[in-house]
C-alpha positions as CSV (number, residue, x, y, z in Angstrom):
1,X,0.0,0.0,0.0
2,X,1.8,3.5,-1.2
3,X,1.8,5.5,1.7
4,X,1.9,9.5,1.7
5,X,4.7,11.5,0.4
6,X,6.7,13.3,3.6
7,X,9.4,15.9,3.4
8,X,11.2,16.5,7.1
9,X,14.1,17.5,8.9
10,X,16.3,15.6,10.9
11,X,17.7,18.0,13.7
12,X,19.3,14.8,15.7
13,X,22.7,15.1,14.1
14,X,25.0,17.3,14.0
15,X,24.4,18.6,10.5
16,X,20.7,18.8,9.6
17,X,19.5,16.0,7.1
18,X,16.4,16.2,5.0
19,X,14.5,12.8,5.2
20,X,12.3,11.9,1.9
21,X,9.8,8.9,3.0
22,X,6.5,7.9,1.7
23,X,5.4,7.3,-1.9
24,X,6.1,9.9,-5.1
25,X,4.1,9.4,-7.5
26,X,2.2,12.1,-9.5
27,X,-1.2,10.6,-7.8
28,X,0.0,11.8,-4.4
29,X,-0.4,15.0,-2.7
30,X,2.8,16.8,-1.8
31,X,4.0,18.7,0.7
32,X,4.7,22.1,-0.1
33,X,8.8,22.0,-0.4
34,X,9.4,26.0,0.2
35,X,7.9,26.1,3.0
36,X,9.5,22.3,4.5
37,X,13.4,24.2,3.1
38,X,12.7,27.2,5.4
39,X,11.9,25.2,8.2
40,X,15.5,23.7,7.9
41,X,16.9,27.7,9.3
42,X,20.3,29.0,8.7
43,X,21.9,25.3,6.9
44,X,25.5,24.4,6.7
45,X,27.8,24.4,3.6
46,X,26.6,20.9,3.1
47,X,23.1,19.8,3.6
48,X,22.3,15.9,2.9
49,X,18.7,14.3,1.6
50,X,18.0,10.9,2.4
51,X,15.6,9.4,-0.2
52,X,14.2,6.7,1.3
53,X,10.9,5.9,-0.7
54,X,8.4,3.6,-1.5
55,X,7.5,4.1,-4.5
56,X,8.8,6.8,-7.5
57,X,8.1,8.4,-10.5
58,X,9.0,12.1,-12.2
59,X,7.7,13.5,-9.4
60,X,10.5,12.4,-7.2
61,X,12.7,13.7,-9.8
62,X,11.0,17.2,-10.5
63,X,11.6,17.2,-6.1
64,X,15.2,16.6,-6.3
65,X,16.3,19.4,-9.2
66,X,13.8,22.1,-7.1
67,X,16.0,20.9,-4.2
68,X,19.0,21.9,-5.9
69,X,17.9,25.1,-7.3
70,X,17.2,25.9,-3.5
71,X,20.4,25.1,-2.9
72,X,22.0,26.8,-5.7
73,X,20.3,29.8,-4.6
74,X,21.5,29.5,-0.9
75,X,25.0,28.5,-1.8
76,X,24.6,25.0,-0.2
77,X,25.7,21.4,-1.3
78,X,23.7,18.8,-1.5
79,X,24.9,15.4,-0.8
80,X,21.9,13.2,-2.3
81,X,21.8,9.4,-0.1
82,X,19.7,6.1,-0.4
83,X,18.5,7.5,-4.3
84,X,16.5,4.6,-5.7
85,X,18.3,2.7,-9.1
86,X,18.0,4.8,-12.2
87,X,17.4,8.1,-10.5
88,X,20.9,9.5,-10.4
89,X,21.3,8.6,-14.0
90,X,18.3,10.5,-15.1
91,X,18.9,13.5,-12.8
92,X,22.5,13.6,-14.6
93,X,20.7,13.4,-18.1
94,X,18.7,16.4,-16.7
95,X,21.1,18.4,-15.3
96,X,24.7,17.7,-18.2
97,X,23.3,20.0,-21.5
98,X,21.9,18.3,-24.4
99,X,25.3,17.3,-27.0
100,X,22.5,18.2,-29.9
101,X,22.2,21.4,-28.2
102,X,25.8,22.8,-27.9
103,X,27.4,23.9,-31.3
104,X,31.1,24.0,-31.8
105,X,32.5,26.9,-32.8
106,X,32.7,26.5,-36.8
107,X,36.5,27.7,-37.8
108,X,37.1,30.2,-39.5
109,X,38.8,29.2,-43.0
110,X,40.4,31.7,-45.6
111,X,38.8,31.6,-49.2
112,X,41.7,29.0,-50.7
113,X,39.6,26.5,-48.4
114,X,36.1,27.3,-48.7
115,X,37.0,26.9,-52.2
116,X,38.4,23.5,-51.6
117,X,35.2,22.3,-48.9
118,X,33.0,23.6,-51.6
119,X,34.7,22.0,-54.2
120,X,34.7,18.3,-52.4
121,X,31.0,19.1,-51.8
122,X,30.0,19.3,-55.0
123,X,31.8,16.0,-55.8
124,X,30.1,14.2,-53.3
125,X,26.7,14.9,-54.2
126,X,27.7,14.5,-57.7
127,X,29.1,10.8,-57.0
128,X,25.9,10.2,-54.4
129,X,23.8,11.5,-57.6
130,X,25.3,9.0,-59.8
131,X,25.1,6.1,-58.0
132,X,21.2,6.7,-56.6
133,X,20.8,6.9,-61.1
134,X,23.5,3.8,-61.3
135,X,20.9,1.9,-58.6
136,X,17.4,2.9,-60.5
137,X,19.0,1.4,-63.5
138,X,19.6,-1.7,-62.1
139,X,16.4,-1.8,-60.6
140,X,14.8,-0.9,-64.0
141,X,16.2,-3.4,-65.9
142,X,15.7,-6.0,-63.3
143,X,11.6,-4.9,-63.6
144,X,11.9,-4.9,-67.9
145,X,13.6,-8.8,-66.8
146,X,10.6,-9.7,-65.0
147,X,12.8,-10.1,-61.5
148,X,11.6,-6.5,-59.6
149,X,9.9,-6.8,-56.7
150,X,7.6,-3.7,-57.4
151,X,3.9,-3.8,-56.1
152,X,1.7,-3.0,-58.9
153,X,-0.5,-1.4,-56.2
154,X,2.1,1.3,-55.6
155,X,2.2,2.2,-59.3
156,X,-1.5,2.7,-59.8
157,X,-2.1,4.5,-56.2
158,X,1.3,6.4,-57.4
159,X,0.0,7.0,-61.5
160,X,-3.4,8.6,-59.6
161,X,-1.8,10.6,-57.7
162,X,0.2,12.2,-60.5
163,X,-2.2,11.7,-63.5
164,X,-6.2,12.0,-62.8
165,X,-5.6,13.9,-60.1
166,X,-3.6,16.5,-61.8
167,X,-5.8,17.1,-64.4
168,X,-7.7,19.9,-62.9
169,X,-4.6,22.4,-62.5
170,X,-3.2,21.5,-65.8
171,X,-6.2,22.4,-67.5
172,X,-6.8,25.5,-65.6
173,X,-3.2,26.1,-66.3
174,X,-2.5,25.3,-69.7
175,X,-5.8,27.2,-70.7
176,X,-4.8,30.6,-69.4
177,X,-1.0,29.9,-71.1
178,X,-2.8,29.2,-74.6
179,X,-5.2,32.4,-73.7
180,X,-1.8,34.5,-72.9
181,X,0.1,33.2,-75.7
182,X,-2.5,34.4,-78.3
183,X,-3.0,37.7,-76.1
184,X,0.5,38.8,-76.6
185,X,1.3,37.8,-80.3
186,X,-2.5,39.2,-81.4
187,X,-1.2,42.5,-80.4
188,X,1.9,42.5,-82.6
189,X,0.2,40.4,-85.6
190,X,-2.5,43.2,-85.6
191,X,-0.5,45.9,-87.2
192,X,0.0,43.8,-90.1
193,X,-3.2,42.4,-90.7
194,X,-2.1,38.8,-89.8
195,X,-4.6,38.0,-87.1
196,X,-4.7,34.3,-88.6
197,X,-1.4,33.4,-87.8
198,X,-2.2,33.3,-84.3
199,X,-3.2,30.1,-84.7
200,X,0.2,28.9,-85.8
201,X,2.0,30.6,-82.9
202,X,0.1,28.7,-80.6
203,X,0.1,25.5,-81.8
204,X,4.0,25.4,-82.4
205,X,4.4,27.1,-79.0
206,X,2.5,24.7,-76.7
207,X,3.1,21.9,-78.9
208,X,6.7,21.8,-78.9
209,X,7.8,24.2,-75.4
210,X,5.2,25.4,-73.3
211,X,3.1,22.8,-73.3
212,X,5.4,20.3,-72.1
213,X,7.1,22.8,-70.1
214,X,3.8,23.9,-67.9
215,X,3.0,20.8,-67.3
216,X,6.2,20.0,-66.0
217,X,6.2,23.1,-63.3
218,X,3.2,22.1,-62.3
219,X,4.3,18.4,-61.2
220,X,7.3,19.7,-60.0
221,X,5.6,21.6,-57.3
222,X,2.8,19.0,-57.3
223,X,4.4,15.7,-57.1
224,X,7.9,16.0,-56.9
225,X,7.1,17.9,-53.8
226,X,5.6,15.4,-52.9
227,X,7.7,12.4,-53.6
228,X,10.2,14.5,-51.5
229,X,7.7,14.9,-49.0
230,X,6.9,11.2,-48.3
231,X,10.0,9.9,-48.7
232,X,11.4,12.4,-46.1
233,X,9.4,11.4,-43.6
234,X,9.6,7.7,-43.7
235,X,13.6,8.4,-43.7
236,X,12.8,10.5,-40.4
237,X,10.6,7.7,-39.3
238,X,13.2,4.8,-39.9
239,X,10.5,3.0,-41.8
240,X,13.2,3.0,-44.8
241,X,15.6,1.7,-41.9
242,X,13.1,-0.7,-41.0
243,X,12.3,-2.3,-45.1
244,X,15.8,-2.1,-45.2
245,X,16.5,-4.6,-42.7
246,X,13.9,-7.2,-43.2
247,X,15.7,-7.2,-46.7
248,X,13.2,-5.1,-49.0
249,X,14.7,-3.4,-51.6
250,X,14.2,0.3,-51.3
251,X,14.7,1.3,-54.6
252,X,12.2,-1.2,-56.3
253,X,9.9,-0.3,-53.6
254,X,9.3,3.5,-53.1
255,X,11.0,4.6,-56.3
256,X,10.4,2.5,-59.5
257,X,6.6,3.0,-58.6
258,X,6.8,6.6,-58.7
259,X,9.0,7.0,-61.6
260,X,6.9,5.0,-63.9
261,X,3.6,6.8,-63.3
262,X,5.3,9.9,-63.7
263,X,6.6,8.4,-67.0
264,X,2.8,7.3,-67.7
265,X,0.9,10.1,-66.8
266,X,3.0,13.0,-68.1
267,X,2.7,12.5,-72.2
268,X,-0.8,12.3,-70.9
269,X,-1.0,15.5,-69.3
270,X,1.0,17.3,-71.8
271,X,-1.0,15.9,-74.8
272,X,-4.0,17.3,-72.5
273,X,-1.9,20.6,-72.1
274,X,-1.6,21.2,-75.8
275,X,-5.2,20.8,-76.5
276,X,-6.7,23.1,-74.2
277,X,-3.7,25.4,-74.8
278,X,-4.8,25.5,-78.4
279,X,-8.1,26.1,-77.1
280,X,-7.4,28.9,-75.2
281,X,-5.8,30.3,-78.5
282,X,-8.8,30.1,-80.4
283,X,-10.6,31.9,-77.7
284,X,-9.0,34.9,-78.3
285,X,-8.7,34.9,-82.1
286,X,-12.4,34.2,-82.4
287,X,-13.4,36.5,-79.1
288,X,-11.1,39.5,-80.8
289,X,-11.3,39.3,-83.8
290,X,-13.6,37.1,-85.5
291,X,-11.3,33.9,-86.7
292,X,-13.9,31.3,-87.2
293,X,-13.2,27.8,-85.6
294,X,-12.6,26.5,-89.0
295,X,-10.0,28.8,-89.8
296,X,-8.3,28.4,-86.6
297,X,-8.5,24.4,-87.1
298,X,-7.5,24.1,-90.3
299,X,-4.3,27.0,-89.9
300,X,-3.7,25.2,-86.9
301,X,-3.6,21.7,-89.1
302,X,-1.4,23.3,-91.5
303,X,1.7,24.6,-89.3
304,X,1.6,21.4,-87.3
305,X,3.9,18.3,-88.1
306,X,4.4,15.2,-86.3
307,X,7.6,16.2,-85.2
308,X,6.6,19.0,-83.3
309,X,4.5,16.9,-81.6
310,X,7.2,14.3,-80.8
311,X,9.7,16.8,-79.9
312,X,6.9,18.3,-76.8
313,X,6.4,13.9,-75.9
314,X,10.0,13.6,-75.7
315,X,10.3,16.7,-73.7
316,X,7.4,15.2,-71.0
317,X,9.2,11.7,-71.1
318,X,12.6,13.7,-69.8
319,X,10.8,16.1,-67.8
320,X,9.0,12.9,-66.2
321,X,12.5,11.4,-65.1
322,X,14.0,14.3,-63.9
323,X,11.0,15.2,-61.8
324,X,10.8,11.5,-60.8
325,X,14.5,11.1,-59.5
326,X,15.0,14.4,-58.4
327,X,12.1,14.0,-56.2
328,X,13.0,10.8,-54.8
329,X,16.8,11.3,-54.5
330,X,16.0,14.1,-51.6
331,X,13.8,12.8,-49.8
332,X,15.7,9.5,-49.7
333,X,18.7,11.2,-48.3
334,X,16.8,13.7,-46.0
335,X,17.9,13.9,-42.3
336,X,15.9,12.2,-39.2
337,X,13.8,15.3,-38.4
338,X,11.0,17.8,-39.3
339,X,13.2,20.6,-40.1
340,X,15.5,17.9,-42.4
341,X,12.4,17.1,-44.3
342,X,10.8,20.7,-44.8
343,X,14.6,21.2,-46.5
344,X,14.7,18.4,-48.3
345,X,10.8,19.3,-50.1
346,X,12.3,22.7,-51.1
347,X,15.6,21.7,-52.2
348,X,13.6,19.0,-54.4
349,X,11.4,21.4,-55.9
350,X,14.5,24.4,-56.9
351,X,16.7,21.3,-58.1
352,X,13.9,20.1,-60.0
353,X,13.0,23.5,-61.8
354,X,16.5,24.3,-62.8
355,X,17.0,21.2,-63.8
356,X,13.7,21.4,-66.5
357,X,15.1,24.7,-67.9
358,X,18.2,23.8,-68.5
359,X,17.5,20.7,-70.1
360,X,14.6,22.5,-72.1
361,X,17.4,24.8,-73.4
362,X,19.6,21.9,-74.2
363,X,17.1,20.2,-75.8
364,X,15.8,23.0,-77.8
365,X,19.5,24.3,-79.1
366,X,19.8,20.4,-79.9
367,X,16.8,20.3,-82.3
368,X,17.4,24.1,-83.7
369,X,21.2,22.8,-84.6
370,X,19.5,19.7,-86.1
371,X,17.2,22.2,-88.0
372,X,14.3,19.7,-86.3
């Protein structure tokens, strides 16, 4: 049976000794412990507290640190006696400062060596960045060889996520692009009478850049945020620890999946892109100035070719992988907490936008130098 919590002085010795008796537990009314320390008087340069108690919890432990800030305050030592086992460990945890708290002093290093740290930086990620692609590679050709162990499920909860569910913004967006595109050259192709040819700006344009592009942006900050995201906090939350060790591969599991429906669902989208796009286009050239829908079709019809269309699929299929492994890639190397995975979400989404424009230049000057 726990018996009451009690908080006396001993005045039978020669130094005055603080007896704690009884149970402390957090169910258990307390004595008040200012009023128990100035009963103790004028006290010695050392005081001791024998614990002597039935039963504990952290209320025994929030006792003995509001002893010692008495004591601090007073100038007095305590000598703590009888503590229970476990106690004096965990009153040394709470009293020594936290190692993740205390920062070292960074040194200071002329620019010769922050040129050098930067420098072996870079080469790091770049070799981590290589082998995550070396390791999807594998993977991928062990799916094409029928030997992957990829859940199907994960692909079409992951192709959902980033296809049908998408549509909606892409439309929205790709619409008012098409609607902006045609605003802008309308106003130039005016002054020479050339109002058709708005038709064949836009289709060219979303067909072969912005439509691919767009739709790109939008996933970036849609999914790849996302992929980041998830990824960043299963890292945080050892679950990639955890596959890891009852022998799952990671890869096969949490990226292939994503990847795929990214390389699935974005022709889609961009195919979708262009449409409305040209849509939006014909808005304005029949709204302003009176193109009829045949006109705009069959102008439209006429500037097209199937490469421009192929050159805005193979934009989406490069876009898709970028996005895809970019994604993935940070949040599988994101650090064990919140703060690690809120860094790791934007870093994927800046990474993955300069990576689209940069390889939409590239890809552009490559087909301009072709004369494709």
């Amino acid at each position: 049976m726990n018996t009451l919590p009690s908080l006396d002085w001993d005045h039978s010795l020669e130094s005055p000794v603080l007896q704690v008796t009884g149970s402390w537990t957090l169910e258990q009314r307390k004595p008040e412990l200012t009023d128990v320390w100035r009963q103790g008087g004028r006290l010695p340069e050392q005081v001791a507290v024998q614990v002597a108690v039935d039963a504990w919890d952290s209320s025994l432990l929030a006792l003995l640190r509001r002893l010692q800030r008495l004591a601090d305050e007073q100038k007095v030592t305590l000598q703590l006696l009888g503590l229970p086992d476990g106690v004096e460990r965990l009153l040394e945890m709470a009293t020594s400062p936290s190692t993740q708290a205390k920062e070292a002093d960074k040194p200071e290093y002329g620019w010769v060596s922050r040129l050098g740290l930067g420098a072996q930086g870079v080469a790091k990620s770049v070799a981590n960045s290589c082998t995550f692609i070396g390791e999807v590679i594998q993977a991928m050709g062990r799916l094409f060889a029928g030997k992957a162990r990829m859940r199907m499920v994960d692909f079409w909860m992951a192709f959902q996520q980033c296809g049908p569910g998408a549509l909606p913004i892409v439309a929205l967006i790709a619409s008012l692009i098409g609607l902006i595109l045609a605003f802008v050259g309308a106003i130039q192709l005016e002054a020479f009478g050339a109002q058709i040819y708005i038709a064949n700006m836009v289709s060219i344009g979303m067909t072969r850049e912005m439509g691919a592009l767009m739709t790109a942006v939008i996933m970036a900050g849609r999914t790849g945020a996302a992929y980041a995201a998830e990824l960043g906090s299963m890292q945080a939350n050892e679950e990639i620890d955890a596959l890891k060790t009852f022998g799952f591969p990671t890869l096969e599991f949490l990226v292939l999946p994503r990847v795929l429906a990214l390389l699935v669902s974005m022709p889609i989208l961009t195919v979708f892109a262009d449409l409305l796009g040209i849509f939006g286009g014909f808005v304005i050239g029949s709204g302003l100035f009176d193109i009829s829908a045949t006109q705009y079709m069959n102008q439209s019809l006429a500037m097209l070719t199937l490469t421009d269309f192929l050159i805005g699929l193979f934009k989406s299929l490069v876009f898709a992988i970028l996005i895809g492994l970019i994604g993935c890639y940070y949040g599988l190397s994101c650090g064990r907490n919140a703060q690690a995975v809120g860094q790791a979400t934007t870093n994927a989404v800046v990474s993955i936008i300069v990576a689209l424009v940069v390889s939409d230049a590239a890809i552009t000057l490559i087909c301009t130098q072709l004369g494709i």
